[in-house]
C-alpha positions in Angstrom: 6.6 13.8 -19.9 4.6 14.8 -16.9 1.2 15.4 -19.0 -1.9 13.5 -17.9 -2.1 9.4 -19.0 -5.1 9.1 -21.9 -5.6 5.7 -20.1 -9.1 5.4 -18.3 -7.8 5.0 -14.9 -5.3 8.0 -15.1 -2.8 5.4 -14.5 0.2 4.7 -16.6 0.7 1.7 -17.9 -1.7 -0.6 -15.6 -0.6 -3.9 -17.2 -0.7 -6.5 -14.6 2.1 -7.9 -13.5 4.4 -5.0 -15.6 7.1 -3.9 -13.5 8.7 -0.9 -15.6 6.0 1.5 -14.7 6.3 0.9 -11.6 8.1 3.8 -9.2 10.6 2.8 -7.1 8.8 3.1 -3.6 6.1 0.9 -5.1 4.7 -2.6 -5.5 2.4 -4.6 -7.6 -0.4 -6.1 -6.2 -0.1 -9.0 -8.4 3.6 -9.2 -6.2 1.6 -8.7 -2.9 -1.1 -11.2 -3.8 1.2 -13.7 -4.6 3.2 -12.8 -1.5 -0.3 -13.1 0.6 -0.5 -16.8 -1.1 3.0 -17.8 -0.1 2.2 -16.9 3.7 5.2 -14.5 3.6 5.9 -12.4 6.6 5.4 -8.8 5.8 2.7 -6.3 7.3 -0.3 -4.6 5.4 -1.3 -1.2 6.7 -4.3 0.4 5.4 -3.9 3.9 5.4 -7.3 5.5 4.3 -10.5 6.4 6.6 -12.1 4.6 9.0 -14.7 4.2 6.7 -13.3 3.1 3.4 -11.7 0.3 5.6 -14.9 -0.8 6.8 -16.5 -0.9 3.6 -13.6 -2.9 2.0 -9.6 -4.0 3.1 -7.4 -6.5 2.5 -7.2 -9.8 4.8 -4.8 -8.6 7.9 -4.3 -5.5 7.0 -4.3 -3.0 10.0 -5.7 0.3 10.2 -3.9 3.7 10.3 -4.9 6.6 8.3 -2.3 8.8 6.6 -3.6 11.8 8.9 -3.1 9.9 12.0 0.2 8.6 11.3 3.0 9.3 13.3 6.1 7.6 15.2 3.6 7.2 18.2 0.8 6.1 16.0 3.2 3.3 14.5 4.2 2.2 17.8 0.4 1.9 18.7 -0.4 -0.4 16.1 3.2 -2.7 17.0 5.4 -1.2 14.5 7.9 0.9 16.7 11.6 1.2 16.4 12.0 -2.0 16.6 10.2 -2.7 13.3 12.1 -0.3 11.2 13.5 -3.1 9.0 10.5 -5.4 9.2 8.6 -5.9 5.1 5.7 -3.3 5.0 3.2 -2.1 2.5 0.9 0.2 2.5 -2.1 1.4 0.5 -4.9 4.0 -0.2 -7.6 4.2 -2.8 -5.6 4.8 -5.2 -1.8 5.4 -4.3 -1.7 9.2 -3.4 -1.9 8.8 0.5 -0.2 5.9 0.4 2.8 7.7 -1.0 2.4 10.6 1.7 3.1 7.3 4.1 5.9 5.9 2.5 7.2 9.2 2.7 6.3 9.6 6.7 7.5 6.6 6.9 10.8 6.2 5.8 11.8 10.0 6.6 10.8 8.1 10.3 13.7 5.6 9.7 12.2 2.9 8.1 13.9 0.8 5.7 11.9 -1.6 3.9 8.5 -0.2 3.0 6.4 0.0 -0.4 3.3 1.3 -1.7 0.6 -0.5 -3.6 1.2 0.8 -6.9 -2.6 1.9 -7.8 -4.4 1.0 -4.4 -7.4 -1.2 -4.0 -8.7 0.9 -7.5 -6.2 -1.3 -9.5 -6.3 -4.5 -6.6 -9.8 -5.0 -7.5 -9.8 -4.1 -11.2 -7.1 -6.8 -11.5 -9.4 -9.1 -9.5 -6.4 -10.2 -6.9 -8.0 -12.1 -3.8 -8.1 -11.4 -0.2 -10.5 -9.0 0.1 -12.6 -8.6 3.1 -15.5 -6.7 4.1 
């Protein structure tokens, strides 16, 4: 039901690598790690504050926090109309905001974007690579 997880990290499930806990405007990071390996063409956008990038971000991932974003702010960064069908994931901290940008994001017309399931909370605990600081 929709009570509170008993698991530590308030998350459901956190297995790596298990995909039925996953929602469906989500994604692993072990899937995104592995993606990162391959070289596959996608973009990262990093959706929390200025200063929680800084401190920590994955490799190529741009910046754009959730409060900022916008059709205008997309088009900023290179990811105007013309990008509504291009591979996308974002992430937060923890999944919340990065939620709130699929959902700007898609009710904006774009087709093919996912959220880190669990943010760089559940990247790092899983120990994926890729990090930068």
């Amino acid at each position: 039901m929709g009570a509170a997880s008993s698991h530590p990290t308030g998350r459901r499930g956190s297995r790596r690598g298990s995909r039925s806990v996953l929602a469906s405007f989500e994604i692993s990071p072990s899937t995104v790690a592995d993606k990162i390996a391959r070289g596959e063409d996608f973009i990262l956008v990093d959706v929390r504050r200025p200063e929680e990038y800084a401190a920590l971000h994955l490799k190529g991932a741009q910046l754009l926090p959730v409060e900022e974003l916008s059709a205008a702010s997309l088009a900023h960064i290179g990811l105007g109309s013309d990008m509504k069908n291009k591979e996308i994931i974002v992430y937060c901290r923890s999944g919340v905001r990065s939620k709130t940008a699929y959902d700007i994001m898609t009710s904006l017309g774009y087709h093919n974007v996912k959220s880190i399931a669990g943010g760089m909370l559940r990247w790092t605990k899983e120990r994926h690579p890729f990090i930068e600081t």
